[in-house]
C-alpha positions in Angstrom: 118.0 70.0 97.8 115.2 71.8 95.4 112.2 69.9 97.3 109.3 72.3 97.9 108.4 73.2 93.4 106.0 70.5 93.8 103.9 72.0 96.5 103.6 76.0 94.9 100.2 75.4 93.5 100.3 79.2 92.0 103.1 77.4 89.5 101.8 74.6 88.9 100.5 74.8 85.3 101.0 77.5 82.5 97.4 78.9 83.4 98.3 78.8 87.3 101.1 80.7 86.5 99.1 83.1 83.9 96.6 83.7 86.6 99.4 84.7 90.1 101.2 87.0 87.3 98.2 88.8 86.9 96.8 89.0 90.6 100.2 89.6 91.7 100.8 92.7 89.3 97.4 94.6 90.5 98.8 94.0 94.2 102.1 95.1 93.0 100.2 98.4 91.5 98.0 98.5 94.4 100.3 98.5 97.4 103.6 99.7 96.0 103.4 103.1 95.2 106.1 104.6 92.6 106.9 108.5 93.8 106.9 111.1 90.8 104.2 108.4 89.3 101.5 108.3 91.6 102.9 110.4 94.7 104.0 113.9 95.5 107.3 112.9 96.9 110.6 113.7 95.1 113.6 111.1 94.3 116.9 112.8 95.9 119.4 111.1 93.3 119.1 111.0 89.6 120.1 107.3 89.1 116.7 106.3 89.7 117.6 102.6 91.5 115.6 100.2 92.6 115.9 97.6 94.8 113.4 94.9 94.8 113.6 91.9 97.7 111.2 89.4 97.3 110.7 89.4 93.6 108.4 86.1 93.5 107.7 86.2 89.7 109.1 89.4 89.1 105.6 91.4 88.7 106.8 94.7 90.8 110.3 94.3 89.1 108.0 94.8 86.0 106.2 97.8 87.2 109.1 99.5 88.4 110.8 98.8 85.5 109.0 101.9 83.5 110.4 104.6 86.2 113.5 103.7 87.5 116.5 103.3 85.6 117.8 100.3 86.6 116.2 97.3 88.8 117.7 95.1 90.9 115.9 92.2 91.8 116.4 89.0 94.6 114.4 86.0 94.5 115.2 83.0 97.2 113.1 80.5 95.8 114.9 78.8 92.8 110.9 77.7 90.7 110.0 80.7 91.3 113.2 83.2 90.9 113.3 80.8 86.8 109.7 81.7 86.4 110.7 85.8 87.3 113.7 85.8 85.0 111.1 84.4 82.0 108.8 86.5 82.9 111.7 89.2 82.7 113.6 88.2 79.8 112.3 91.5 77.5 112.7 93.8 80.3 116.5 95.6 80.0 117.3 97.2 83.0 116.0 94.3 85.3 118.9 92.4 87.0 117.4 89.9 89.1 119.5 87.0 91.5 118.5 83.8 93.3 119.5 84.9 96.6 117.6 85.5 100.0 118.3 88.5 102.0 119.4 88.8 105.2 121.7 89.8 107.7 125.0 88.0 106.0 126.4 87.6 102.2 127.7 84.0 101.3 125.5 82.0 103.7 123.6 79.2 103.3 119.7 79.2 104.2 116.5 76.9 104.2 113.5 77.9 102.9 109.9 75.8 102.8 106.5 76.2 101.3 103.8 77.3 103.0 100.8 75.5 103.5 99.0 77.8 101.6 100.7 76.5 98.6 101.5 80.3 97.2 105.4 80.6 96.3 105.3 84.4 97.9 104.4 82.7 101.4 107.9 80.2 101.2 110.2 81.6 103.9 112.9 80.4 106.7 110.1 80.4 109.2 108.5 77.2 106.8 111.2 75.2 107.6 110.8 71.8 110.0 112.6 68.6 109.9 109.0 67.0 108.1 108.6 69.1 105.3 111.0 69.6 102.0 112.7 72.4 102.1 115.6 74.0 99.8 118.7 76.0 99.9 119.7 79.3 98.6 122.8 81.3 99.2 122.3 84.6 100.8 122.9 88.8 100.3 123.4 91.2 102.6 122.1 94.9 101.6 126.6 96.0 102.2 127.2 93.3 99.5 123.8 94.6 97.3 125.5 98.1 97.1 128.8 96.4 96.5 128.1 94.0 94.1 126.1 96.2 91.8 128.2 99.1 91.8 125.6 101.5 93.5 125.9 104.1 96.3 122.5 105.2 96.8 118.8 103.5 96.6 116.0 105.5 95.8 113.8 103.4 96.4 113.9 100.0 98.4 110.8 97.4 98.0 110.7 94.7 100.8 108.5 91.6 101.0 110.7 88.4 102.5 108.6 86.8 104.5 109.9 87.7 107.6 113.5 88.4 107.4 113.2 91.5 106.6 114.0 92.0 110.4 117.0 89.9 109.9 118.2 92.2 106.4 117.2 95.9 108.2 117.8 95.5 111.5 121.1 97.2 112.7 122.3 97.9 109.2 123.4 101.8 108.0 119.9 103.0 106.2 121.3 106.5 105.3 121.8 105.7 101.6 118.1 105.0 101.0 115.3 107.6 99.6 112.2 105.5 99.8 111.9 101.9 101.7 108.7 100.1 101.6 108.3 97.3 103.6 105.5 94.4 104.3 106.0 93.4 107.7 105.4 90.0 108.4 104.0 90.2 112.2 103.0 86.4 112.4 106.8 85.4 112.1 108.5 88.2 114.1 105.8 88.6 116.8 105.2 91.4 118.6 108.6 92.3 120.2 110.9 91.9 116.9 108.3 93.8 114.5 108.1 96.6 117.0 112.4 97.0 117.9 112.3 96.6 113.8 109.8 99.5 113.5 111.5 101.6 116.0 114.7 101.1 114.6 113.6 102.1 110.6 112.0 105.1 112.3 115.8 106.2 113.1 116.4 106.7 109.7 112.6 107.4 107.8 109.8 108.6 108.4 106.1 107.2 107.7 104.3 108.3 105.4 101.6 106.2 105.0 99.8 102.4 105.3 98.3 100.2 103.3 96.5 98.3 105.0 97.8 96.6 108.7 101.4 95.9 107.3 102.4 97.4 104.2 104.8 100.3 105.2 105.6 103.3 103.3 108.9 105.4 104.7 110.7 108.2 103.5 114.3 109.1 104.3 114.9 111.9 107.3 118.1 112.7 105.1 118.1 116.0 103.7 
């Protein structure tokens, strides 16, 4: 079922879409800080990969694309993961998938529009038995290293929607230099962002906010 394209008013139209590109790109540039561009913070591995979840129309995928060597990018939402990969096409060392994270490879999931109308607000969390929803098969971050034929992530962009809690949450974090994470506390209340939080903290340590919910952590590994 691919019910909700209809209601992401940012797609609508070639200047709707012309317009999200470029207010998503200066949020992208904004909140998403590249080390060794913009921060004194060194990569550990000299692969340079990136790992992008929640690509919406690929605008971070894009800026990262200019300092890491390779990109790999997941987008759940099928009208907006076609609208990345055109947005994409030129760009060479972007992979990008239509597949939602979370805690399990090879599942099924629902995903809805918001009410907003803005395709980067569509999550699991959307979903109710009156409103059109669609499905997408799902990645784990195991399968993410597997499938790609990495060992290490320098850095590790996160913006799902909430199930970020679902992806992170008792998974091995050792292989990753730099996670940055928007934490969606309106889904995952205040008990599941908090265990979430405490449990990243195992593995990185913070080194900064953007504003209430944009987290930027660097691995405790030496």
């Amino acid at each position: 079922m691919d019910g909700i394209k209809s209601q992401l008013n940012d797609l609508k139209d070639k200047q709707s879409k012309k317009d999200w590109w470029q207010k998503e790109l200066a949020e992208c540039i904004h909140c998403y800080k590249i080390p060794e561009h913009n921060l004194f913070l060194p990569f550990k591995n000299s692969e340079k990969i990136c790992v992008d979840i929640g690509a919406n129309v690929g605008t971070f995928s894009y800026y990262a694309s200019n300092f890491f060597n390779h990109v790999y990018s997941y987008e759940a939402i099928k009208s907006t993961y076609k609208v990345a990969k055109e947005n994409l096409k030129d760009i060479k060392n972007v992979t990008i998938y239509n597949m939602a994270a979370t805690n399990k490879a090879e599942m099924e999931i629902k995903l809805a529009a918001h009410s907003s109308g803005l395709s980067g607000d569509s999550s699991i969390y959307n979903v109710s038995s009156k409103k059109p929803y669609e499905i997408c098969k799902t990645i784990d971050i195991e399968s993410i290293y597997l499938d790609n034929k990495i060992n290490y992530i320098d850095y590790l962009k996160v913006d799902c929607e909430g199930s970020e809690y679902e992806f992170l949450i008792g998974k091995d974090l050792s292989k990753i230099n730099f996670l940055v994470m928007e934490l969606h506390t309106g889904y995952l209340k205040e008990d599941k962002s908090k265990e979430l939080l405490d449990y990243i903290e195992g593995y990185f340590k913070l080194e900064f906010k953007v504003g209430e919910h944009i987290f930027f952590f660097s691995s405790k590994q030496d």
